[in-house]
C-alpha positions as CSV (number, residue, x, y, z in Angstrom):
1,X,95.4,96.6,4.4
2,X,92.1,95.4,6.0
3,X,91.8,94.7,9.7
4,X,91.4,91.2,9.0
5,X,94.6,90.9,7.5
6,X,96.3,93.2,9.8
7,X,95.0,90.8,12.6
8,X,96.4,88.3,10.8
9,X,100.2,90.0,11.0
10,X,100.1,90.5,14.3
11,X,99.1,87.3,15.3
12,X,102.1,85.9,13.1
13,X,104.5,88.3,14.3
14,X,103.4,87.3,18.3
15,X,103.8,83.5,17.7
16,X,107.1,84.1,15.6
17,X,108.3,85.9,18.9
18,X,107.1,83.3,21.1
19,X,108.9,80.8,19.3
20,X,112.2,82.6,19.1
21,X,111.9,83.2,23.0
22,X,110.9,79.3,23.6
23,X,114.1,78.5,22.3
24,X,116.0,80.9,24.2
25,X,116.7,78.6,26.5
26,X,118.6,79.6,29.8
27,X,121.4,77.8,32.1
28,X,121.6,77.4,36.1
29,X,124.0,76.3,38.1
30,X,121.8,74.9,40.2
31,X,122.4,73.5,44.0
32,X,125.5,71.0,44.3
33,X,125.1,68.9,47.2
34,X,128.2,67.8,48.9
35,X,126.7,65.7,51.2
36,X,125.0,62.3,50.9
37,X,122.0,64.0,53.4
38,X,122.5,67.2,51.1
39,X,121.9,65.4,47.9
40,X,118.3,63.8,49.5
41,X,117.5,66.9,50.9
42,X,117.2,68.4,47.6
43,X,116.1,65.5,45.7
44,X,113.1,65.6,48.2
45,X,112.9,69.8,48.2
46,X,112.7,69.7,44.4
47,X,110.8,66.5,43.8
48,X,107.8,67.7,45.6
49,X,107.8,71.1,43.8
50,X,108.0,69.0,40.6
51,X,104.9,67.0,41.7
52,X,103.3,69.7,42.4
53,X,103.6,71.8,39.2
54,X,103.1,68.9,36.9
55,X,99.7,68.4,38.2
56,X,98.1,71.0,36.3
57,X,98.5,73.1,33.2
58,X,102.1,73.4,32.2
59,X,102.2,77.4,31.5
60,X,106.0,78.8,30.0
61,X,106.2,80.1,33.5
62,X,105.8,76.5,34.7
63,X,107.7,75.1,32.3
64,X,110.7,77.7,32.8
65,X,110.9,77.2,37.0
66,X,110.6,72.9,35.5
67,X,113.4,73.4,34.0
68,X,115.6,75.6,36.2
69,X,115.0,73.4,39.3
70,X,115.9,70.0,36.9
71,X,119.5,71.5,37.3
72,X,119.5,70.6,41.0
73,X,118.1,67.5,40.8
74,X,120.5,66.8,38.0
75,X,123.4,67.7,40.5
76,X,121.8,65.5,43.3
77,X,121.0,62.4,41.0
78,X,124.9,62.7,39.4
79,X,126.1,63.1,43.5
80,X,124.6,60.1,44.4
81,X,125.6,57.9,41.2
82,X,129.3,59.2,41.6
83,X,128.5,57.8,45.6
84,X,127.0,54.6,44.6
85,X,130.0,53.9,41.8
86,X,133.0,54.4,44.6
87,X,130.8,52.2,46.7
88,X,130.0,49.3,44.2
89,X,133.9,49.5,43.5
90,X,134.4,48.5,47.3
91,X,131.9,46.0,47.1
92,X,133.6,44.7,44.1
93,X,137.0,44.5,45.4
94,X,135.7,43.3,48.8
95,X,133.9,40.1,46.4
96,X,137.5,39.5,45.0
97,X,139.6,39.4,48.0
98,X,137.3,37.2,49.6
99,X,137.8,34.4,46.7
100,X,141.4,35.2,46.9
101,X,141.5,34.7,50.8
102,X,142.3,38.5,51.6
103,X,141.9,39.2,54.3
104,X,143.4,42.4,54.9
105,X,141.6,43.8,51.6
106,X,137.7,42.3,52.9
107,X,138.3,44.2,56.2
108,X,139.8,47.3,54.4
109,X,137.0,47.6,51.7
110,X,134.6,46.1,53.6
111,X,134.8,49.3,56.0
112,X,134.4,51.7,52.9
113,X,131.6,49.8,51.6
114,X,130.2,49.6,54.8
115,X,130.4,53.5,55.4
116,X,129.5,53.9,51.5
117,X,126.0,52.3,52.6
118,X,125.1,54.4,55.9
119,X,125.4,57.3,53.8
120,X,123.1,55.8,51.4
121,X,120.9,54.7,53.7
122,X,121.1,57.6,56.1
123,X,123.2,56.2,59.2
């Protein structure tokens, strides 16, 4: 076999095997906030690593911490939409009772939504 040809193997065989490890993709657990202030805190902590990494080249190294921080920020994002769901629901209900004259129910809900917000909000 001629060098040129054997050249040519190897360089087939080494992308064949980067390939195959490409799609070897790994899982994380990631961080799971259980906070409001938890869920920002690593929605900013991870944000500004992902800003900062996909400034420049993306290398498989790159590209492998990309995707093992997305888990946390997967975890914050799904925190806060399960946050913003219970407290749309007390907005909701709060909206009802007052066109039913509820009282009771707009001060009820009205306190969850309010306390749903601060914790959105940060207060």
């Amino acid at each position: 076999m001629s060098i040129r040809k054997a050249f040519t193997v190897i360089i087939l065989v080494a992308a064949t095997i980067s390939v195959a490890r490409a799609t070897d993709v790994r899982h994380f657990k990631g961080e799971k906030p259980e906070t409001m202030a938890e869920a920002v805190a690593i929605l900013e902590k991870y944000n500004a690593q992902l800003e900062g990494r996909i400034k420049y080249e993306l290398t498989p190294y790159t590209m492998a911490e990309i995707h093992q921080m997305s888990y946390s920020l997967e975890n914050a994002l799904q925190f806060i939409e399960e946050h913003l769901d219970k407290t749309q629901e007390n907005l909701e209900k709060v909206h009802i009772a007052s066109e039913t004259n509820d009282p009771e129910t707009v001060q009820q809900k009205g306190k969850e939504y309010l306390q749903g917000t601060k914790k959105l909000i940060g207060k």
